[in-house]
DRENSENU-139856 format. One record per residue (C-alpha): residue number from 0; x, y, z. Coordinates in pm, 1 decimal. Layout:
N
<site><num>NUM</num><xx>X</xx><yy>Y</yy><zz>Z</zz></site>
...
This chain:
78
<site><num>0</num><xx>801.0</xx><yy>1623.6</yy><zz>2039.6</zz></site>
<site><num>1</num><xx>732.5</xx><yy>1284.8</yy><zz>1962.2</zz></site>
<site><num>2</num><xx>479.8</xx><yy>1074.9</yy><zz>2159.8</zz></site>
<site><num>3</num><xx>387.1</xx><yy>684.4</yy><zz>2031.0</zz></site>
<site><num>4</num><xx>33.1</xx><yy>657.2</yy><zz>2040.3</zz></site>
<site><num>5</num><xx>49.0</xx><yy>296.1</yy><zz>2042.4</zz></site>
<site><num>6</num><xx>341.7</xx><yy>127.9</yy><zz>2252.5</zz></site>
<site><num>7</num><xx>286.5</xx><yy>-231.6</yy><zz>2316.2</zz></site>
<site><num>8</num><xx>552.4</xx><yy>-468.6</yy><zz>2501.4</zz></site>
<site><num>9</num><xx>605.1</xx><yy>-850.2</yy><zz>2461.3</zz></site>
<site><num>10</num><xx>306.1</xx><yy>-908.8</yy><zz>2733.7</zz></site>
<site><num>11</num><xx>100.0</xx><yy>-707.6</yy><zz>2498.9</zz></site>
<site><num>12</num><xx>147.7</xx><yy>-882.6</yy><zz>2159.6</zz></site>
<site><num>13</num><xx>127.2</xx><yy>-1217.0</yy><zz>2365.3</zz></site>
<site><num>14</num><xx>-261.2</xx><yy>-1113.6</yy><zz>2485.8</zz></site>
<site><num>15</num><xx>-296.5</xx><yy>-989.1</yy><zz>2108.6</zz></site>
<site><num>16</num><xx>-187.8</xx><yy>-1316.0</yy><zz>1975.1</zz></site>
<site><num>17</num><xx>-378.3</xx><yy>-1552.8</yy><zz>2231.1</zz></site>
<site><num>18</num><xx>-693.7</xx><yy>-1338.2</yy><zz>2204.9</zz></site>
<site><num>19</num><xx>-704.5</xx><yy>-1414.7</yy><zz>1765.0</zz></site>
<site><num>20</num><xx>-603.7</xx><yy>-1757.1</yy><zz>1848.0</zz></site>
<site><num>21</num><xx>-973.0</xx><yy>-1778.9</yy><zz>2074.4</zz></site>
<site><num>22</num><xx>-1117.8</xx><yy>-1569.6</yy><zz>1824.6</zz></site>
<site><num>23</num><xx>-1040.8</xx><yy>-1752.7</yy><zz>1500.4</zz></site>
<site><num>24</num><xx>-889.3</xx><yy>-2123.5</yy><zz>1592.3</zz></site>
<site><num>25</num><xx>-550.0</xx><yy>-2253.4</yy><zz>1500.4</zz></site>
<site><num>26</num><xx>-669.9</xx><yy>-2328.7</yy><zz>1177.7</zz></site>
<site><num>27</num><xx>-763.5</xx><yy>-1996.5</yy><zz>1004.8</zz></site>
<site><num>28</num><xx>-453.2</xx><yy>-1808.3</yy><zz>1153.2</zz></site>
<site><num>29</num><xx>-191.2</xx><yy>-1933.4</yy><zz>856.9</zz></site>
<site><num>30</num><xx>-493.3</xx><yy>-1794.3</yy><zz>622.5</zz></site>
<site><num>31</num><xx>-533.5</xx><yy>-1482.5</yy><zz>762.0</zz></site>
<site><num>32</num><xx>-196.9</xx><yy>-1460.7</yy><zz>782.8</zz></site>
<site><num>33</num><xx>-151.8</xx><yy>-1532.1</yy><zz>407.9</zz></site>
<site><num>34</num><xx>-395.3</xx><yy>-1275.3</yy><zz>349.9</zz></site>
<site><num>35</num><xx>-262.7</xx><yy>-1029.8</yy><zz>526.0</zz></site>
<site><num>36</num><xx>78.7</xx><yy>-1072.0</yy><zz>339.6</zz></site>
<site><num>37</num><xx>-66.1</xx><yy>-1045.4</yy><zz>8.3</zz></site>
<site><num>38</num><xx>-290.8</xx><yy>-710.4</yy><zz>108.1</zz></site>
<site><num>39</num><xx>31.9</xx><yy>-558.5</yy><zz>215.4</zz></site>
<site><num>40</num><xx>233.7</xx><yy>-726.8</yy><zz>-91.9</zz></site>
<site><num>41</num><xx>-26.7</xx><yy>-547.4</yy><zz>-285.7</zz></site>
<site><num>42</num><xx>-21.8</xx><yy>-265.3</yy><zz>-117.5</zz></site>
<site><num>43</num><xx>389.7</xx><yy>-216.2</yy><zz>-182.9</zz></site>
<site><num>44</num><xx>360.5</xx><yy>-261.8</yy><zz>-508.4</zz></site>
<site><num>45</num><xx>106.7</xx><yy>-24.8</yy><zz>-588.1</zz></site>
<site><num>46</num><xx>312.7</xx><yy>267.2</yy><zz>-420.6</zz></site>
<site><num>47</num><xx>608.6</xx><yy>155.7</yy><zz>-596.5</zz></site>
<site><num>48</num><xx>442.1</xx><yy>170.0</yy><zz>-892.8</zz></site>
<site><num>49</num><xx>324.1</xx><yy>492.2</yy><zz>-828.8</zz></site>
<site><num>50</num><xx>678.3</xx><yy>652.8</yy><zz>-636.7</zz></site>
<site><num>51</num><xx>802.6</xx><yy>492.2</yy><zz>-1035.2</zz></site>
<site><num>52</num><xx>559.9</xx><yy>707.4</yy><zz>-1206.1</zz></site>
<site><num>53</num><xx>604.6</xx><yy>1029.8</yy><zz>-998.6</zz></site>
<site><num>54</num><xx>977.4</xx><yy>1002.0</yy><zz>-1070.7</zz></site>
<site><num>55</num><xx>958.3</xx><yy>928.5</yy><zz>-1418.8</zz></site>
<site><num>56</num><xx>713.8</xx><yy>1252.7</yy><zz>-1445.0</zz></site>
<site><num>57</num><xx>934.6</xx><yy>1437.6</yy><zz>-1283.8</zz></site>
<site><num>58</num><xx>1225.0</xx><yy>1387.3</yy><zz>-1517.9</zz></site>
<site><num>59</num><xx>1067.5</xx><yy>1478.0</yy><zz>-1826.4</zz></site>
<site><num>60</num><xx>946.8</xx><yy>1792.7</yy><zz>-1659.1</zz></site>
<site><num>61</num><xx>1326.3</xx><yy>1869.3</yy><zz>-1561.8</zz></site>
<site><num>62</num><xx>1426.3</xx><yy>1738.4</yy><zz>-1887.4</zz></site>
<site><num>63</num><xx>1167.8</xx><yy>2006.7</yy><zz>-2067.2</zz></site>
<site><num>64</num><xx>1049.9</xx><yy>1704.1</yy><zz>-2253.3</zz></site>
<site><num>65</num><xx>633.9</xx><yy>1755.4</yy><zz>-2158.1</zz></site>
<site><num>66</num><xx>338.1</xx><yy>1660.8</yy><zz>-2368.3</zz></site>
<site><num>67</num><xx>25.8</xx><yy>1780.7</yy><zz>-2376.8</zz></site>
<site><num>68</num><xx>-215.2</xx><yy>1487.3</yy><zz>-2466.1</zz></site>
<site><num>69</num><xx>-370.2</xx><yy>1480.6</yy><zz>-2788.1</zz></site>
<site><num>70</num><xx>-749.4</xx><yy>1449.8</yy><zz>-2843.3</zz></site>
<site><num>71</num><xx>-903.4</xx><yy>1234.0</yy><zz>-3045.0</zz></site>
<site><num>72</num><xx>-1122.1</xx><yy>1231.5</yy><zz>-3307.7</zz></site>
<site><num>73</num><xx>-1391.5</xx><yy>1093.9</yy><zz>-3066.8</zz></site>
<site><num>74</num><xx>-1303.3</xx><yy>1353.0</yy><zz>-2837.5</zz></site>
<site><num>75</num><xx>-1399.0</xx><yy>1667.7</yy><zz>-3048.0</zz></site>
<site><num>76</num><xx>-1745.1</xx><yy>1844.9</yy><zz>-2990.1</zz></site>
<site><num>77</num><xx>-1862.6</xx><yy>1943.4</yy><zz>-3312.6</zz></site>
């Protein structure tokens, strides 16, 4: 069963909104707002990024095609 923890209604976001706009003043809302659209800009690309790399790992394991990765000389314990 499914039950939203948060719900929130027009009135809601409106009390949200005027409550930041108190908060913070007209003028640092476009900046936060900015912000905020980079973090979550940021935030998309990184999971794409890694959903790409999951996938791409995932075909060379179907494909057989796995590597083990070499050591290097600076690696070795002698």
């Amino acid at each position: 069963m499914y039950i939203p923890l948060i719900s929130l209604g027009g009135y809601e976001f409106l009390l949200i909104f005027l409550a930041i706009l108190l908060l913070f003043g007209g003028r640092k809302i476009p900046e936060l707002a900015r912000g905020l659209g980079k973090g979550i800009r940021e935030f998309n690309n990184a999971r794409n990024a890694i959903e790409t790399e999951i996938k791409e790992g995932m075909k060379q394991v179907e494909s057989g095609s796995t590597t083990t990765p070499q050591k290097s000389s600076g690696d070795q314990n002698s």
